[in-house]
C-alpha positions in Angstrom: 65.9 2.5 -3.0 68.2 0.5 -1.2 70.5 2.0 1.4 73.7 1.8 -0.2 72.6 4.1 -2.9 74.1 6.5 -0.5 77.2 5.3 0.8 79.1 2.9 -1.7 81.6 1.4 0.2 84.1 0.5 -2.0 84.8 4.4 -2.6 86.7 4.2 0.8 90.3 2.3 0.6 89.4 -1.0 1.7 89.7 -4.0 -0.5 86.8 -5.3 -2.4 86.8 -8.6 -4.8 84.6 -9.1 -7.9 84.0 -12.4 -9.7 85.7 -13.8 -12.3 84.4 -14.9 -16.0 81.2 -15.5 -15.5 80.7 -16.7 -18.8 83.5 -18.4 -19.8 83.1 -20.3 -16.3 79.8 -21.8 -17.5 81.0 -22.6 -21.0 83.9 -24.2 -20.4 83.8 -25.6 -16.8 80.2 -26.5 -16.4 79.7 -27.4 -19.9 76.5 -25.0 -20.5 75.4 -23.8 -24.2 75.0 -20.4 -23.9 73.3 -19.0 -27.0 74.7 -15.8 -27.9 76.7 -15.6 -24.9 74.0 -14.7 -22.2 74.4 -15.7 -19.2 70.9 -14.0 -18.5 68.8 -16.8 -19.8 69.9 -19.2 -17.3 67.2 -17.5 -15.0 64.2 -18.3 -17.1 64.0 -21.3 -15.0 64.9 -23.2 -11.6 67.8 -25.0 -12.7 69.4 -22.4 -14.5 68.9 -19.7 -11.6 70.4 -22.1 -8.8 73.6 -22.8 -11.3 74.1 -19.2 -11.1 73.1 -18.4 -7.4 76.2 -21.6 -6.9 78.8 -19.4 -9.0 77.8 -16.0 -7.2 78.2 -18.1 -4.0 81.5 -19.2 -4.4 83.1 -15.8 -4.6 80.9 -14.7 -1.7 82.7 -17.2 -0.1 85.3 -16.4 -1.0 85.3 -12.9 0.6 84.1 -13.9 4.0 87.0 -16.1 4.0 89.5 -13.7 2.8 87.6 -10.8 5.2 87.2 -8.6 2.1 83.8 -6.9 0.7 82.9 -7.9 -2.5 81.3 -6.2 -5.7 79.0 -8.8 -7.1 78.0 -7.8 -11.0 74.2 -9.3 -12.2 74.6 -12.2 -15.1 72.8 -9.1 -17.4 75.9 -8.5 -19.6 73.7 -9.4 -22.7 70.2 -8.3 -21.1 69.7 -5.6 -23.8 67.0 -5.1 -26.7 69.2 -6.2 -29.5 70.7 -9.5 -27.5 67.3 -10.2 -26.0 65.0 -9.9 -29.2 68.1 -12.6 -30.4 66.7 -14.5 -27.2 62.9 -14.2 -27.7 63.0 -11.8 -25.2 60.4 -8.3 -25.4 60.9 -5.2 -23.6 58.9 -6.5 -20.5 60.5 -9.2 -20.3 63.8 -8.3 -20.6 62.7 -5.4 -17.6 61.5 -8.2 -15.8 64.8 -10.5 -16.0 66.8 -7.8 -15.1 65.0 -7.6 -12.1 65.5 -11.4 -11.4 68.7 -11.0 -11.3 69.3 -8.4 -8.6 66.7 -10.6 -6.6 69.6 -13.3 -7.0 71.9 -11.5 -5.5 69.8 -10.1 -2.6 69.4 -13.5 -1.8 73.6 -14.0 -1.9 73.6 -10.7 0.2 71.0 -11.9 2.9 73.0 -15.2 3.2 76.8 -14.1 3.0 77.1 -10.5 4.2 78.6 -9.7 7.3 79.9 -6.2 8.7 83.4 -7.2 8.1 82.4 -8.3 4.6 80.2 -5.8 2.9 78.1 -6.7 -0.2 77.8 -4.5 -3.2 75.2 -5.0 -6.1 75.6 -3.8 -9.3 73.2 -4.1 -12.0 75.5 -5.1 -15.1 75.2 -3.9 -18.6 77.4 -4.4 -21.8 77.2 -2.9 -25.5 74.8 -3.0 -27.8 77.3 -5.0 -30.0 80.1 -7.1 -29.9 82.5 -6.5 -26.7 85.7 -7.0 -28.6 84.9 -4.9 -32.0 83.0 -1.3 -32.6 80.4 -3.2 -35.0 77.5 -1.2 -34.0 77.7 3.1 -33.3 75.8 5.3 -32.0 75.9 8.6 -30.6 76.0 9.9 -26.9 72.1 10.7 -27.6 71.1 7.7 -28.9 73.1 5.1 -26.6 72.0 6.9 -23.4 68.1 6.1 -25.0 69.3 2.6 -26.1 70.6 1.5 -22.8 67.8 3.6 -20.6 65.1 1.0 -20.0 68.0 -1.4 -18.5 69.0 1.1 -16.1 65.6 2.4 -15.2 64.9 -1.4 -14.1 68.0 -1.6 -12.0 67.1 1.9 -10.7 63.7 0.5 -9.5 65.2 -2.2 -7.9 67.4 -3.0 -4.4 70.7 -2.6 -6.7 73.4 -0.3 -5.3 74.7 0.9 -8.6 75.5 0.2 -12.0 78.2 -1.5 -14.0 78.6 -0.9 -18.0 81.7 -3.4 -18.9 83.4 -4.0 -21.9 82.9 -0.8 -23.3 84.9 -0.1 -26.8 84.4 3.3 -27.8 83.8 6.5 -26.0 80.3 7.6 -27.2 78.3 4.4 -25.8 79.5 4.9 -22.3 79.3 8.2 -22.7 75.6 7.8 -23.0 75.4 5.0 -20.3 77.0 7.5 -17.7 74.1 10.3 -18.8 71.3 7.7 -18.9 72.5 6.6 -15.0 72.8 10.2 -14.1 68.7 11.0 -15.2 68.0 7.8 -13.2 70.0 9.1 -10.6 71.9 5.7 -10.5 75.7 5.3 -9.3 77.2 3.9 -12.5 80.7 2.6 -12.7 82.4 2.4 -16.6 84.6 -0.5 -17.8 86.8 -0.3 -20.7 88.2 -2.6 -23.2 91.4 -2.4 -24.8 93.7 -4.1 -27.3 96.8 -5.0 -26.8 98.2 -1.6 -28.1 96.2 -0.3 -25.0 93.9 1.4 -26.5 90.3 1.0 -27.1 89.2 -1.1 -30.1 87.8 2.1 -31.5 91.9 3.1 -31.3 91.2 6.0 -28.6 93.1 6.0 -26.1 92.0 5.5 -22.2 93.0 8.8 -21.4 90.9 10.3 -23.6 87.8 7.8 -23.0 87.8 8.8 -19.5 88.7 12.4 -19.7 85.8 12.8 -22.1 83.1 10.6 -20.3 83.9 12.8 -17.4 84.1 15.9 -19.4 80.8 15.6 -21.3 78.7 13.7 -18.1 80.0 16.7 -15.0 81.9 13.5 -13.7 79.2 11.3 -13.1 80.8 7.8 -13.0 81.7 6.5 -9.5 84.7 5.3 -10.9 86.2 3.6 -14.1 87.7 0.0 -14.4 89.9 -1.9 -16.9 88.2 -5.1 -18.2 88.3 -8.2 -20.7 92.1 -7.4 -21.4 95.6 -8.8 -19.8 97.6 -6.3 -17.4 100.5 -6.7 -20.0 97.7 -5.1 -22.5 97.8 -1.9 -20.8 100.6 -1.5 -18.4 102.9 0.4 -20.7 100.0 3.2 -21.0 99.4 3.7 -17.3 103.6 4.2 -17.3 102.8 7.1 -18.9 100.7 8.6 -16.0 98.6 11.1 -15.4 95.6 12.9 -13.1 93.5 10.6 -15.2 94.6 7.3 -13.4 93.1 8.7 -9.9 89.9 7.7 -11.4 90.3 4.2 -12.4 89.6 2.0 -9.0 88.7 -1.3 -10.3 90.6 -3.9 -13.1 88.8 -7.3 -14.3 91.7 -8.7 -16.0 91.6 -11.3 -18.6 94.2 -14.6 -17.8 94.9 -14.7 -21.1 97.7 -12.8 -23.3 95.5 -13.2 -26.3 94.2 -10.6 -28.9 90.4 -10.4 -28.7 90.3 -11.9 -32.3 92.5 -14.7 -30.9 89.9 -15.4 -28.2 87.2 -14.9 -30.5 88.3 -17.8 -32.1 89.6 -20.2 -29.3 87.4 -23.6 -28.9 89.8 -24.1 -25.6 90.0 -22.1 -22.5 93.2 -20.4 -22.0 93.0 -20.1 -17.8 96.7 -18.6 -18.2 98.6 -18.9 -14.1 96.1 -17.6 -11.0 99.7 -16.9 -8.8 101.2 -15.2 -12.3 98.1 -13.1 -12.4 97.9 -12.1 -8.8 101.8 -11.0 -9.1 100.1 -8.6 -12.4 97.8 -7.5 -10.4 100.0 -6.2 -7.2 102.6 -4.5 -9.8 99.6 -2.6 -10.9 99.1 -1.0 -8.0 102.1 1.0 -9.0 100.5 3.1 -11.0 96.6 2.6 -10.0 97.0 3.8 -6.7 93.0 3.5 -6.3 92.6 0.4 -7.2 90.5 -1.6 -4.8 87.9 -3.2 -6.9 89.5 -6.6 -8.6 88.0 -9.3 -10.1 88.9 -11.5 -13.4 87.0 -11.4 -16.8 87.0 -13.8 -19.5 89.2 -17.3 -18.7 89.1 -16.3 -14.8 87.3 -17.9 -12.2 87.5 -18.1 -8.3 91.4 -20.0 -8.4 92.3 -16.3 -10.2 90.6 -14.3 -7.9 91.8 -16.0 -4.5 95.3 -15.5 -5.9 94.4 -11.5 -7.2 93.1 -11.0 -3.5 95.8 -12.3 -1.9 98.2 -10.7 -4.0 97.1 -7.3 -3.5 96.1 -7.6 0.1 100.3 -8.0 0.6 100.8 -5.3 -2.1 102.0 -1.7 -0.8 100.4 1.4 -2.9 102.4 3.8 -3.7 102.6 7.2 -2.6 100.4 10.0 -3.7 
């Protein structure tokens, strides 16, 4: 077990970077066809694993430069039995590919990490279906036995935690937090929303979280915002509430786009890194926890620099 399983230390108020879009990054700057958009097969050989270990390096970087810790996410976003049997991929090796990828990062860690710059690892997990639409249901029950094996392998492994993004309805994370919790695995939850705010399922954040934490005794470290532009969701954290406390982390998208506009795009929209920064530091209005920021789809270090930056001038308000 490693030794952060204890002490996460991004659940203090210092500042902590993520990456940006991973997958978006390879697609449209290094030019890489990624079937089914998983970044996971990359590691099934040399070449593949050191374009990764480059990426995850950069915002590693990053961090020591800027003298902030950093959360770094595992490229297992589609590393799940339905996007892996899509892949070729069987339950052992999808277990075993998993594990790969913390291995990765250790190696990051080992290099990069210094006291003043603490490294986090999170073994990443995303639906069953489609990020952007609530094609595929299931209960609390049966998502906590869907998304199991994937957590059991990053509970067997050196990762800190675990990180369910892009989640669109309240059931699959739901599950995901109960799953961690019988692993006894920290477990932070990512939402989607649509520009209306809410979640593609049309509940609202409130309720995602309120429930999630409701039905699992609390269980999730934290929550974040991710895949979705600040001016997505700013108008419904206006509306406040105890709820907000819980939200520490945002993975903004830089584009204003609907999710079926970015479904379709064949060009990246990389929106303004200094624009998005400025987004970011207004948030802190009404996140007053947030410390975890990174980008999501369209992002990429440029984004990040100018979120980390931004925020490391911004004030939080009082609480």
């Amino acid at each position: 077990m490693s030794l952060y399983r204890t002490r996460l230390p991004q659940l203090g108020d210092r500042l902590f970077i993520a990456d940006g879009g991973l997958e978006t990054t390879l697609i449209f700057h290094d030019q890489i066809d990624l079937p089914c958009f998983a970044a996971f097969d990359l590691l099934k050989d040399n070449a593949g694993t050191a374009t990764l270990e480059r990426y995850f390096v950069r915002y590693a970087a990053l961090a020591r430069d800027e003298g902030v810790g950093i959360v770094l996410e595992t490229p297992t976003w589609r590393a799940n039995p339905d996007w892996g049997q899509r892949l070729g991929y069987d339950a052992a090796a999808l277990a075993a590919v998993n594990r790969k990828a913390v291995d990765l990062l250790l190696r990051v860690r080992a290099a990069w990490q210094t006291r003043d710059v603490p490294i986090v690892i999170s073994g990443n997990l995303g639906p069953r279906g489609d990020g952007y639409r609530v094609d595929t249901r299931m209960s609390a029950i049966d998502a906590a036995a869907y998304h199991r094996p994937q957590l059991e392998a990053f509970a067997a492994s050196e990762a800190d935690m675990a990180g369910a993004f892009t989640m669109n309805y309240i059931d699959e994370a739901l599950g995901i937090a109960l799953a961690a919790k019988a692993c006894e695995l920290p477990v932070a939850i990512a939402f989607t929303v649509e520009t209306d705010g809410r979640l593609p399922s049309g509940d609202t954040l409130e309720d995602a979280i309120e429930r999630t934490d409701g039905e699992s005794d609390g269980y999730p470290v934290y929550y974040l915002i991710n895949c979705a532009h600040p001016a997505h969701f700013e108008t419904t954290l206006r509306q406040g509430g105890s709820w907000l406390q819980r939200i520490r982390g945002v993975r903004a998208n830089a584009s204003r786009r609907s999710h079926a506009e970015l479904d379709e795009a064949t060009e990246l929209d990389d929106g303004d890194p200094a624009e998005l920064g400025a987004q970011y530091a207004a948030l802190r209005r009404f996140l007053q926890r947030m410390n975890v920021a990174g980008g999501c789809c369209g992002t990429d270090d440029r984004h990040v620099e100018q979120i980390c930056r931004a925020l490391k001038g911004a004030v939080p308000a009082a609480h």
